[in-house]
Structure formats: C-alpha cells, structure tokens
MARTORRO-681213 format. One record per residue (C-alpha): y negated, z negated, x; residue in one letter; residue number from 0. Coordinates in steps of 0.02 Angstrom, whole numbers, plus 32768, in hexadecimal, padded with zeros to 4 digits. Each point is the difference from the previous one (the first is absolute). Example, Ala and Ser with C-alpha at 12.3 -4.5 7.8 and 13.67 -1.06 7.14 Angstrom:
2
+------+------+------+------+------+
|   yy |   zz |   xx | resn | resi |
+------+------+------+------+------+
| 80E1 | 7E7A | 8267 |    A |    0 |
| 7F54 | 8021 | 8045 |    S |    1 |
+------+------+------+------+------+
END
This chain:
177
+------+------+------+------+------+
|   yy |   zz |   xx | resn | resi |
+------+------+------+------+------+
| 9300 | 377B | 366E |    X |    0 |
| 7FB2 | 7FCF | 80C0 |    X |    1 |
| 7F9F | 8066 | 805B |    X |    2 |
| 8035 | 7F9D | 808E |    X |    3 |
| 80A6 | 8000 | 7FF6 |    X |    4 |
| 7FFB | 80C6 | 7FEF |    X |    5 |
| 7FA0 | 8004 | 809F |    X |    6 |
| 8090 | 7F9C | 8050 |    X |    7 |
| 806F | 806A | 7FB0 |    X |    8 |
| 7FB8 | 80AD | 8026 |    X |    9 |
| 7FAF | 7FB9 | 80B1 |    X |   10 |
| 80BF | 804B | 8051 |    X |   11 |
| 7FF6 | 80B6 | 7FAE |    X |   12 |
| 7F6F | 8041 | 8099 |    X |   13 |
| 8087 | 7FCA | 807E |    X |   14 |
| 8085 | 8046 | 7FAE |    X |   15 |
| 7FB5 | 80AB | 7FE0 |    X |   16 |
| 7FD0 | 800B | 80BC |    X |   17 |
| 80A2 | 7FDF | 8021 |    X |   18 |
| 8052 | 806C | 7F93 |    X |   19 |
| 7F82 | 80A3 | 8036 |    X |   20 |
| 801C | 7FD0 | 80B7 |    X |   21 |
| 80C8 | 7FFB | 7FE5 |    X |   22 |
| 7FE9 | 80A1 | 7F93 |    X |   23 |
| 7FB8 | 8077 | 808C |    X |   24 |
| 8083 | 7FB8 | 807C |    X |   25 |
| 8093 | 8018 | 7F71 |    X |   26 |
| 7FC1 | 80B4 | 7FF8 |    X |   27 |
| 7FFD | 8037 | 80B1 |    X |   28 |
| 80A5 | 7FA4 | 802C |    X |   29 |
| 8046 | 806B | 7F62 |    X |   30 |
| 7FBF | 8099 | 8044 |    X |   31 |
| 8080 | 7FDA | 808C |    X |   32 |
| 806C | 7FD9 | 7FA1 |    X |   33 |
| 7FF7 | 80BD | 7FBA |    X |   34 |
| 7FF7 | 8047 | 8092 |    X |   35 |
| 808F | 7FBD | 8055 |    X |   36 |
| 805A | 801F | 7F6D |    X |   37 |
| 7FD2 | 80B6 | 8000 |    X |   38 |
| 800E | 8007 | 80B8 |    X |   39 |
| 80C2 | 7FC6 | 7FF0 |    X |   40 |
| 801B | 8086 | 7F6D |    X |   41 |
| 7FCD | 8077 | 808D |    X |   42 |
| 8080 | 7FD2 | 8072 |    X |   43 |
| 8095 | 800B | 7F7F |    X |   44 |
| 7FAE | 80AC | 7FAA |    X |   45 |
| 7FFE | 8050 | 80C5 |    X |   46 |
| 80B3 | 7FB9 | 8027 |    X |   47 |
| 804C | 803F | 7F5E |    X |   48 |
| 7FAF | 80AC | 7FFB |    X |   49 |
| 803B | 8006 | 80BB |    X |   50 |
| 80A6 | 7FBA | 7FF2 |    X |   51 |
| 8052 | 807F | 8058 |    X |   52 |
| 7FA2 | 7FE0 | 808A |    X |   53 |
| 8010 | 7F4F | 800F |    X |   54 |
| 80C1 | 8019 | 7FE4 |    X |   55 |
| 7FFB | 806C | 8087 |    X |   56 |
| 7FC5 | 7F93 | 8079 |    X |   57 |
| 805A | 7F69 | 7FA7 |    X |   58 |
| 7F5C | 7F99 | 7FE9 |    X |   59 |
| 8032 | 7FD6 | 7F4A |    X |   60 |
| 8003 | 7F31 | 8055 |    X |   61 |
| 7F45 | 801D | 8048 |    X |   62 |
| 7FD9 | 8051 | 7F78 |    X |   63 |
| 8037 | 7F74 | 7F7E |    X |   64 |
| 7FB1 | 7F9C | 808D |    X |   65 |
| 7F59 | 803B | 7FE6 |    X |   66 |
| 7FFD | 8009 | 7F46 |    X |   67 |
| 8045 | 7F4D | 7FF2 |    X |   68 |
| 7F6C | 7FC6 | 8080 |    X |   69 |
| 7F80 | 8058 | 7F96 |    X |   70 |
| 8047 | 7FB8 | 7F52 |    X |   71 |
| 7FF8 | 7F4F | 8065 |    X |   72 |
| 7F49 | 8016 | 8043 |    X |   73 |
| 7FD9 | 801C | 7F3A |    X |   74 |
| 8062 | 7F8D | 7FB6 |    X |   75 |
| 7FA5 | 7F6D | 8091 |    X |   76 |
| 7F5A | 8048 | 7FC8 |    X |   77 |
| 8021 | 7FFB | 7F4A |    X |   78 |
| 8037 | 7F38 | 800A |    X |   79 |
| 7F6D | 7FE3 | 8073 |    X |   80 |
| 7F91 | 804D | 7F6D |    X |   81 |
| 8071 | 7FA1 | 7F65 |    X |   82 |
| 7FDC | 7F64 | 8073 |    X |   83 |
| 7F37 | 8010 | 8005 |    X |   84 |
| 801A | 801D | 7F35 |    X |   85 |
| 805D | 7F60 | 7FE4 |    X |   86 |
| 7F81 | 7FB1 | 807E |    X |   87 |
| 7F70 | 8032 | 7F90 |    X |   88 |
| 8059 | 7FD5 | 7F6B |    X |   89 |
| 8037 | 7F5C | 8026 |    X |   90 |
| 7F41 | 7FD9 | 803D |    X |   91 |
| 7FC3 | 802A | 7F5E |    X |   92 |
| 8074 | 7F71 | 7FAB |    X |   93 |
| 7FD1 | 7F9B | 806F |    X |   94 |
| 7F4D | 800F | 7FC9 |    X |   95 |
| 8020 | 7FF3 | 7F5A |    X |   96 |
| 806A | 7F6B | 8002 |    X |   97 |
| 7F79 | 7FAE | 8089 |    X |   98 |
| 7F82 | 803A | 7F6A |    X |   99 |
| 8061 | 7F9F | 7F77 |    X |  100 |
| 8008 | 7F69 | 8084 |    X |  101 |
| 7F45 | 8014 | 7FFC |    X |  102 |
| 7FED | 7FEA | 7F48 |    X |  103 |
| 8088 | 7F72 | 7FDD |    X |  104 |
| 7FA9 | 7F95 | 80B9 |    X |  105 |
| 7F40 | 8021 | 7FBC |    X |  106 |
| 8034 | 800A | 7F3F |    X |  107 |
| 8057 | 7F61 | 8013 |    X |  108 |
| 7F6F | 7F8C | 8036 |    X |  109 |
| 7F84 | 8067 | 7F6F |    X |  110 |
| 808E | 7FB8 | 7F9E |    X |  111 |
| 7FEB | 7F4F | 803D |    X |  112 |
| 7F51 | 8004 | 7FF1 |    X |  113 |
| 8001 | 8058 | 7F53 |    X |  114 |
| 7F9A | 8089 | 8018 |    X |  115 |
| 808E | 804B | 7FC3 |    X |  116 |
| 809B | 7FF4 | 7F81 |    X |  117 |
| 80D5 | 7FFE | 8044 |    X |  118 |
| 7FF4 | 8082 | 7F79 |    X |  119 |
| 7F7A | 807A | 8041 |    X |  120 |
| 8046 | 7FEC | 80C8 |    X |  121 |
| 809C | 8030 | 7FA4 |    X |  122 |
| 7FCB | 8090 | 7FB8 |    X |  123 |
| 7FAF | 8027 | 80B2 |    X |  124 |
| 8091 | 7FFF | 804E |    X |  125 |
| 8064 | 8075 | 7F9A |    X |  126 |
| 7F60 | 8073 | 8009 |    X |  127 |
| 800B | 7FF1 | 80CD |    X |  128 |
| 80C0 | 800C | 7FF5 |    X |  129 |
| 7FDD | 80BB | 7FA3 |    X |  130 |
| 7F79 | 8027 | 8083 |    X |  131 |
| 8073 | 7FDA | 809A |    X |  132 |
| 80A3 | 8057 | 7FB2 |    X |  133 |
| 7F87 | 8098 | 7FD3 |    X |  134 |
| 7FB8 | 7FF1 | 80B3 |    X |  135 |
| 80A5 | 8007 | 8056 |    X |  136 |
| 803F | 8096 | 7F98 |    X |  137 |
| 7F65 | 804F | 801B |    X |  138 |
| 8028 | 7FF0 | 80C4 |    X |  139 |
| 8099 | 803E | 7FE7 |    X |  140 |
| 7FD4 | 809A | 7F96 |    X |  141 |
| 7F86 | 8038 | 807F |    X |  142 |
| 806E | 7FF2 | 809D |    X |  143 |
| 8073 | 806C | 7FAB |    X |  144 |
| 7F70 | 8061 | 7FD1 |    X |  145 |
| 7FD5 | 800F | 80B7 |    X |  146 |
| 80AB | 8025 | 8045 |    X |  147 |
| 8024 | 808E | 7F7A |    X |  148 |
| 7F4D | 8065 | 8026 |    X |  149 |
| 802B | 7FF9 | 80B6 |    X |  150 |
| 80AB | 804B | 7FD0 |    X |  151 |
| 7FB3 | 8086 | 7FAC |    X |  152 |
| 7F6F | 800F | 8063 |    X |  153 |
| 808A | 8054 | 808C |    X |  154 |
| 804E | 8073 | 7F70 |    X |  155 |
| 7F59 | 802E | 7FF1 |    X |  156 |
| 7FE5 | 8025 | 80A8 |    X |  157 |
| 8085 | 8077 | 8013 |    X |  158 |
| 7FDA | 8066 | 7F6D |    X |  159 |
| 7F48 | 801B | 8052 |    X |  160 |
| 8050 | 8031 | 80A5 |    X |  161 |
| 7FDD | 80B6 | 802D |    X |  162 |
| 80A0 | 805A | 8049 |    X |  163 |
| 8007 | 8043 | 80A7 |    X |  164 |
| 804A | 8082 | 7FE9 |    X |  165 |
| 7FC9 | 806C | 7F74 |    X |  166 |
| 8092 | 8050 | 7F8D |    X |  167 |
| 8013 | 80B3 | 7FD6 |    X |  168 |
| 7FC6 | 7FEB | 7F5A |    X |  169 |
| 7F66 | 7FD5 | 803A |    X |  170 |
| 7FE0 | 8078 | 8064 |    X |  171 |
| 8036 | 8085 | 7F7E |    X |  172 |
| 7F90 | 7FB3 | 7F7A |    X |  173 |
| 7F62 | 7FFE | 8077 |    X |  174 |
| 8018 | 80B7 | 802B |    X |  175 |
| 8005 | 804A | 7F49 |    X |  176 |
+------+------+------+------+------+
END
C-alpha cells in the first residue's frame, strides 16, 4: 500500500539479522561448553561409580560428591549464561519490531494528515507490520534454538568420529583374517 512505509518498516530487519547471526555463533560455542562440561561431569560420576570400592576405601565418597556437584554447577552457570544471551537476542528482536511498528504509526500518521494516505490503508499497514514483527521475533527464536541444538549435536557427533586409543580384540582379530 506505501512503498515508504515498507521501507520504514523493513529498514530494522538488516540490524536484526546481524544481530541475530552474531548472537548465533556466540550461542553455539557457549553451547559447545555447555556439552562439554556436561560430558566432562558424566566422567567424574561414571569413574567414581565404576570405582566405588576404591573411593569407599579411602572414604572419599564427600570429595567425590564434591567434585561431581562442582562439575554439575560449572554446567548448570554455563547453561544460564547461554539461556541469558538467548533471551538477550530474543528480546532485541521485539524490540525491533515494536520500534518498526512505532515507525509506521509516527511516519504513517502525518501521510495521514496530509492525505497521501487513508486511516484505513495505515490500518491495514499496521496489522501487515504487526505480522512481520511477530513472524520476525519467532523467526529469532526458532533459529537460536536452531543454533543451540546443532552445537549439542555437533559434540555427539564428535565423539562418534573419535578414534579409540586403544584398539579392541575384535579388531585386531578381524584385520588378521
């Protein structure tokens, strides 16, 4: 209905998507540590439990709950650090949209009072712009949790690819024959 007021409308998307790519890289890395601390604290409880005689032995079960609960901390710190940046990014992205609307209704209004265009048609804009910015913002969203979930697996990933170190006896009997 106004190529201007579409420019005023879509003039916040470049921003946003800069944003949201910058945010995105950092989202994935921090959830990489999040994985890894994770896995790292899984470590800890797998080599206490599977050595629990040991540990009873020298009556470390307190150190030992010690460590684990340190290492479940250190994730869990990480993990809101990384939810934080999310909401950060996802709360900028409503902002844009509702400083996008703003846009429309401030510039729509005075192509109202100077009747280049109808109450109807900057009505119609708006809901159009109101679509956009909701679609925007879930957009955002969607790809944040995109992010996050591909580092995740990126590290499941990475442990499937990892070469033992010490080879097993059935492959050492399969490369003989």
């Amino acid at each position: 209905t106004s190529p201007i007021l579409a420019a005023i409308s879509c003039a916040t998307l470049p921003p946003v998507f800069v944003m949201t790519r910058h945010v995105g890289r950092s989202l994935s890395t921090q959830q990489q540590e999040v994985q890894a601390l994770l896995g790292d604290a899984t470590s800890l409880a797998e080599q206490s439990l599977s050595s629990i005689s040991t540990v009873k032995q020298f009556v470390a079960e307190d150190l030992e709950g010690m460590r684990y609960r340190n290492a479940i901390a250190a994730a869990h710190a990480k993990a809101v650090e990384t939810a934080h940046m999310q909401a950060q990014l996802e709360a900028a992205a409503h902002i844009a949209g509702n400083a996008a609307i703003l846009g429309v209704l401030g510039y729509g209004g005075t192509m109202v009072l100077d009747g280049s265009i109808s109450a109807g048609d900057l009505t119609g804009f708006v809901m159009y712009s109101l679509l956009m910015a909701g679609n925007l913002s879930g957009l955002t969203s969607v790809y944040s949790d995109l992010v996050r979930a591909v580092a995740a697996s990126q590290r499941i990933l990475d442990i499937l690819d990892r070469q033992p170190q010490i080879e097993s006896q059935q492959s050492t009997i399969s490369s003989s024959s």
